[in-house]
C-alpha positions in Angstrom: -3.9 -78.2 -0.4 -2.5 -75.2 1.7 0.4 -75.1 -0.7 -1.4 -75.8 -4.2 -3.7 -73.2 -3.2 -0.8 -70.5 -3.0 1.0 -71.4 -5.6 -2.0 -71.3 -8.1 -2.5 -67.3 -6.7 0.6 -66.9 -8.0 0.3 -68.3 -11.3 -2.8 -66.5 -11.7 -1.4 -63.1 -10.4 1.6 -63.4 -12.9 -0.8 -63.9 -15.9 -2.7 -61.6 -15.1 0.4 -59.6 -15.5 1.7 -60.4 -18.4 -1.8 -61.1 -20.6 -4.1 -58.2 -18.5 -2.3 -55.5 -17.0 1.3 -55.2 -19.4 -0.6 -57.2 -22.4 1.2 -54.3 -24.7 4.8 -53.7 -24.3 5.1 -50.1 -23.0 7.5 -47.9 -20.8 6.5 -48.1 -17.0 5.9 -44.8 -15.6 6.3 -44.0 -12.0 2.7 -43.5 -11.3 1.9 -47.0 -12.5 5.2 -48.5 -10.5 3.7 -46.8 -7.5 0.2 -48.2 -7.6 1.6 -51.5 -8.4 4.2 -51.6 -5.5 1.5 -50.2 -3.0 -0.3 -53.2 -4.1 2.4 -55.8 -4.2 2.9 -55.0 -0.4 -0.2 -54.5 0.3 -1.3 -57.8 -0.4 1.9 -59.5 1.1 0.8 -57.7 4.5 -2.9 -58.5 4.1 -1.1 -62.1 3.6 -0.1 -61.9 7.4 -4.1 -62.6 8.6 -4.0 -65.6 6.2 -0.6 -66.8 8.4 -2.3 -66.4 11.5 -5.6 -67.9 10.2 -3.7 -71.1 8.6 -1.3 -71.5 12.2 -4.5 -71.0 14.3 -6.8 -73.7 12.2 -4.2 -76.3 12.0 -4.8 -76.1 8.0 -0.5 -76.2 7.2 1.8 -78.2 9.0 3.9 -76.6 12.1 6.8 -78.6 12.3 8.3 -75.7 14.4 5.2 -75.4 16.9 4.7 -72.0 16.2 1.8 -70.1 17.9 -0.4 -68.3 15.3 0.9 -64.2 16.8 4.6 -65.7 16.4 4.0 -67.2 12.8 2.7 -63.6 12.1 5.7 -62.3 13.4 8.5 -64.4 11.8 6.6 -63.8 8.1 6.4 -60.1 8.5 10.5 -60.3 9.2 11.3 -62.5 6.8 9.5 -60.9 4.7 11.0 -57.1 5.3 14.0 -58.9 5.2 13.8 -60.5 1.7 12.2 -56.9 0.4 15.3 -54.9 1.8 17.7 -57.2 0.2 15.4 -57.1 -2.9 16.6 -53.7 -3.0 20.1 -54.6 -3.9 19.0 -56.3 -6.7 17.3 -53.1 -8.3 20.8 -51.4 -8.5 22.6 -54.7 -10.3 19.1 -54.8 -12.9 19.5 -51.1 -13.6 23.1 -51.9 -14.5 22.5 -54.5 -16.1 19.8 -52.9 -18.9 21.6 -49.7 -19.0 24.8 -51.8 -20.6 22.9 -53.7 -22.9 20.6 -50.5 -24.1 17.5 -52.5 -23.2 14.0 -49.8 -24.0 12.3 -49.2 -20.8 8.8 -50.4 -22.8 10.9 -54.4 -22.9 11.8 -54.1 -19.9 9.2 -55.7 -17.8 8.8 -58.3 -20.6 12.2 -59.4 -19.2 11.8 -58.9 -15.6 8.4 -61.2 -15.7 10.6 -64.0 -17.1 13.2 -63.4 -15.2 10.8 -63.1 -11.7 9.0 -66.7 -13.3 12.6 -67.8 -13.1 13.6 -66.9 -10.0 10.6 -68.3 -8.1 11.5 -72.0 -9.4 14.8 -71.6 -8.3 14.2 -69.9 -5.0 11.8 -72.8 -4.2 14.4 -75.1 -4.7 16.9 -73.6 -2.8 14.4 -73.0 0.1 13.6 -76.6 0.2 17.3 -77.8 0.0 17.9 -75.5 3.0 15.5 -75.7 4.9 16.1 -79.5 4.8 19.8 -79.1 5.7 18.4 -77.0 9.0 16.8 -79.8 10.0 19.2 -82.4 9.5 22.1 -80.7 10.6 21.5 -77.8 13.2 25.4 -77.1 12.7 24.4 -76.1 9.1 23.0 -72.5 11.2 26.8 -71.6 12.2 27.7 -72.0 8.7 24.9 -69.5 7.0 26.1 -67.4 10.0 29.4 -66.8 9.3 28.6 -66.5 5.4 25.9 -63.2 6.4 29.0 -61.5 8.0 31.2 -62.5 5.3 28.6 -61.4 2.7 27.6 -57.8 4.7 31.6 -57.1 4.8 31.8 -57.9 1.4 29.0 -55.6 0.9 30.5 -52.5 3.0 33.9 -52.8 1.5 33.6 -54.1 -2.1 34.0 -51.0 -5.3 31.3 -50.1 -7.0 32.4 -49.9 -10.3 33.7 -53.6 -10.9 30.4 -55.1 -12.1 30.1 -54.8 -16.0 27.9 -57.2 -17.6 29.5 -57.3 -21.0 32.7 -58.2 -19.6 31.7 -60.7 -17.1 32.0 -64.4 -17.8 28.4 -65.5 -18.0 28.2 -62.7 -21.6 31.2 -64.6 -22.6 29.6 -68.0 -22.0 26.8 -67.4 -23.5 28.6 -65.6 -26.7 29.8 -69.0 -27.0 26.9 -70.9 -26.9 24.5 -68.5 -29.2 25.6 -65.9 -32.0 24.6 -62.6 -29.9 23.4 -59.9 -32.2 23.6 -56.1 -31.0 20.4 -55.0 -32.5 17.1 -55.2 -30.8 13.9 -57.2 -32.5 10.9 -56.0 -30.3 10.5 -58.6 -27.4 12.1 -61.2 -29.3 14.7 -63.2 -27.2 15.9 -65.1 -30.2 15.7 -64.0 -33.9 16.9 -66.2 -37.0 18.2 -64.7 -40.0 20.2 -66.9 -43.0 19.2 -70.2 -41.3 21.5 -68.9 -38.3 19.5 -68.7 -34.9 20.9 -65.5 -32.4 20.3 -64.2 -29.3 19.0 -60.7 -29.0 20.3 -58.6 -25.9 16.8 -59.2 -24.3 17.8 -63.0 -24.2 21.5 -62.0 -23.1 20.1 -59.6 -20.5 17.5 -62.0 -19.1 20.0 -65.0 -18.7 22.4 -62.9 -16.5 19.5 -61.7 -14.5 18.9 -64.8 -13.6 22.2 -66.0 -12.5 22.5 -62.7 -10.5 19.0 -63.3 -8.6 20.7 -66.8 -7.9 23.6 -65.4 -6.4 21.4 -63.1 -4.4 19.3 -66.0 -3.7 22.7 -67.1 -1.5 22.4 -64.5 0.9 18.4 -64.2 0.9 17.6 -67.8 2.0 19.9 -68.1 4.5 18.8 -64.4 6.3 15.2 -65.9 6.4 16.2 -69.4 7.8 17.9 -67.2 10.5 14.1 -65.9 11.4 12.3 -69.3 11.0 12.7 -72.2 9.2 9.0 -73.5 9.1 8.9 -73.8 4.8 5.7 -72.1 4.1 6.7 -68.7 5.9 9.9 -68.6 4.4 8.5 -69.9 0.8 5.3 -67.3 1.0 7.4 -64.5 2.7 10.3 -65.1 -0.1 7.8 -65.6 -3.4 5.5 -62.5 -2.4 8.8 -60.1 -2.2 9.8 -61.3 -5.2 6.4 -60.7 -7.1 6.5 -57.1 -5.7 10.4 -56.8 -7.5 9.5 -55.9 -10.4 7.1 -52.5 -9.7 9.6 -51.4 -7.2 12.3 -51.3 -9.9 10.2 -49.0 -12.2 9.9 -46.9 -8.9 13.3 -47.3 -7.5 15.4 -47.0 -10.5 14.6 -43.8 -10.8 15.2 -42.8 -7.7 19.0 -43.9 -7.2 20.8 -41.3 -6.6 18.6 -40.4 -3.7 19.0 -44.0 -2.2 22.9 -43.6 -2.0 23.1 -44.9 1.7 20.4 -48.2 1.6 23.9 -49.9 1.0 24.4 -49.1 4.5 21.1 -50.7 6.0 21.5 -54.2 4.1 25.2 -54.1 5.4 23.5 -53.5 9.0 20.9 -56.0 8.0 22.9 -59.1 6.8 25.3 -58.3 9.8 22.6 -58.5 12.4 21.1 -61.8 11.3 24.2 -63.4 10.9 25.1 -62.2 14.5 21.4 -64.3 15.5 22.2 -67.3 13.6 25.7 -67.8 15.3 24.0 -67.2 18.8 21.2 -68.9 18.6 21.7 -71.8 20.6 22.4 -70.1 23.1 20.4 -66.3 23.1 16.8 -66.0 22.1 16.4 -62.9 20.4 12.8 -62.4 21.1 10.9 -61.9 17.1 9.8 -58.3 17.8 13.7 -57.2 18.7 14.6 -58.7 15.2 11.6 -56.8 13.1 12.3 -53.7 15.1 16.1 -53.7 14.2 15.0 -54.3 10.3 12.9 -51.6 10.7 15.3 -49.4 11.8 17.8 -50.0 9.6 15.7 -49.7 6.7 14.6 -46.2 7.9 17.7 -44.7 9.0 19.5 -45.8 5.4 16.4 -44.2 3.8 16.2 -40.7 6.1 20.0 -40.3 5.7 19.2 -40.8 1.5 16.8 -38.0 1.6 18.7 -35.7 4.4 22.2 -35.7 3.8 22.9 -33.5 1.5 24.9 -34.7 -1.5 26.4 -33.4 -5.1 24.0 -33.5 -8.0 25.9 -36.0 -9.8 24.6 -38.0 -12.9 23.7 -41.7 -11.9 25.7 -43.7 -14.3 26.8 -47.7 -13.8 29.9 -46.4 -12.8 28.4 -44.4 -9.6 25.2 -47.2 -8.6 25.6 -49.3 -6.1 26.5 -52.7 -6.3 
């Protein structure tokens, strides 16, 4: 009931999206991505009391025995976790529209879609690994070692290899649909001489997706490092994901300034993975884990804002990845 219960907020929060709030296509300003990411996280901390409430009742299952304060604890991390790397993902959507010349006002047409996507998948990939937690605790050393491979990855890798229009998944799909250049209001698909095409919005959508899955890779297994009881890490993962779409309005415009964030999800993925290979033998007590998220989140956004930098245009070439 517990889980029907959440999942139908959801559905109701994301139409009222789409058919209330963003009925009309238009371009999101940043006032309107502020009040709708103030919201978004609003209501995923307000979320917390319903945690504690649901652990301290009895009303979900505990396979993991957690008390009600700890639940609160691991959802709050798991959640700041998810957000932060959520963050990484704004820089590889901005790429992506800017290359496909998608108006700001179609934007969030796509991104609803896309976020609509992303939870079905996310849900499966949560229960799939939390599953494999369970049935083979060796599976932790494994996610481990693939955190420190992903955050070196991360700290090492160029930032101007991604292009979407010559990555394999444009090719792929140029394959499967004619691709036209020109855009048709939200259309995803247009049909013109009997001949059904994709527009750009369709193209840009699909290799949202796939990139949201690829994040997905790292996402899950940072949270199953914090707790692998599947409503926290299926309400911490879905609410962070709702919230995605305001904060890109917001952050997207604020790149440039976020140069060094790069630096905190490196820190971030590193530290988790550390946890996860040492867990069997080190308890790293849940406030030390939120407290070290914290940090790094705050020290990659002070050194943004404080270190001063050349006023340098943010193109695809110069975000990072």
């Amino acid at each position: 009931m517990v889980w029907g219960i959440f999942i139908a907020f959801v559905l109701v929060m994301l139409f009222l999206d789409l058919a209330v709030f963003n009925k009309k296509a238009h371009e999101i300003k940043t006032k309107e991505a502020t009040i709708f990411t103030v919201i978004w996280v609003s209501i995923a901390l307000l979320f917390s009391g319903v945690i504690y409430w649901l652990f301290s009742t009895g009303l979900v299952e505990n396979p993991t025995q957690l008390s009600p304060k700890t639940a609160v604890l691991k959802y709050i991390t798991g959640y700041l976790i998810e957000l932060s790397l959520s963050i990484d993902n704004v820089f590889v959507i901005a790429v992506i529209f800017s290359s496909f010349a998608i108006p700001a006002k179609y934007q969030h047409r796509v991104l609803f879609w896309g976020i609509l996507g992303a939870i079905i998948f996310r849900a499966l990939m949560i229960v799939f690994g939390v599953a494999l937690i369970n049935k083979f605790e060796w599976i932790i050393y494994v996610f481990g070692v693939f955190l420190l491979y992903t955050a070196y990855k991360m700290a090492t890798s160029s930032d101007t290899d991604f292009d979407p229009k010559h990555s394999k998944v444009y090719k792929f799909i140029r394959k499967i649909f004619p691709v036209t250049q020109k855009i048709e209001g939200e259309k995803f698909f247009i049909k013109r001489m009997g001949i059904k095409a994709a527009t750009p919005l369709f193209v840009a959508l699909l290799i949202i997706e796939l990139t949201d899955i690829l994040f997905a890779l790292d996402s899950i297994p940072a949270i199953l490092a914090i707790t692998a009881d599947p409503f926290i890490v299926f309400s911490s993962n879905i609410l962070a994901i709702l919230g995605l779409r305001s904060m890109y309005f917001l952050i997207s415009r604020m790149l440039q300034k976020f140069r060094y964030i790069n630096y905190s999800l490196v820190a971030i993925l590193s530290f988790v993975g550390i946890k996860m290979l040492i867990s069997h033998h080190v308890e790293i007590p849940e406030w030390l884990s939120l407290a070290v998220i914290g940090v790094a989140l705050l020290a990659g956004i002070l050194a943004s804002i404080y270190i001063p930098t050349s006023e340098e245009p943010v193109t695809k070439d110069n975000l990072p990845k």
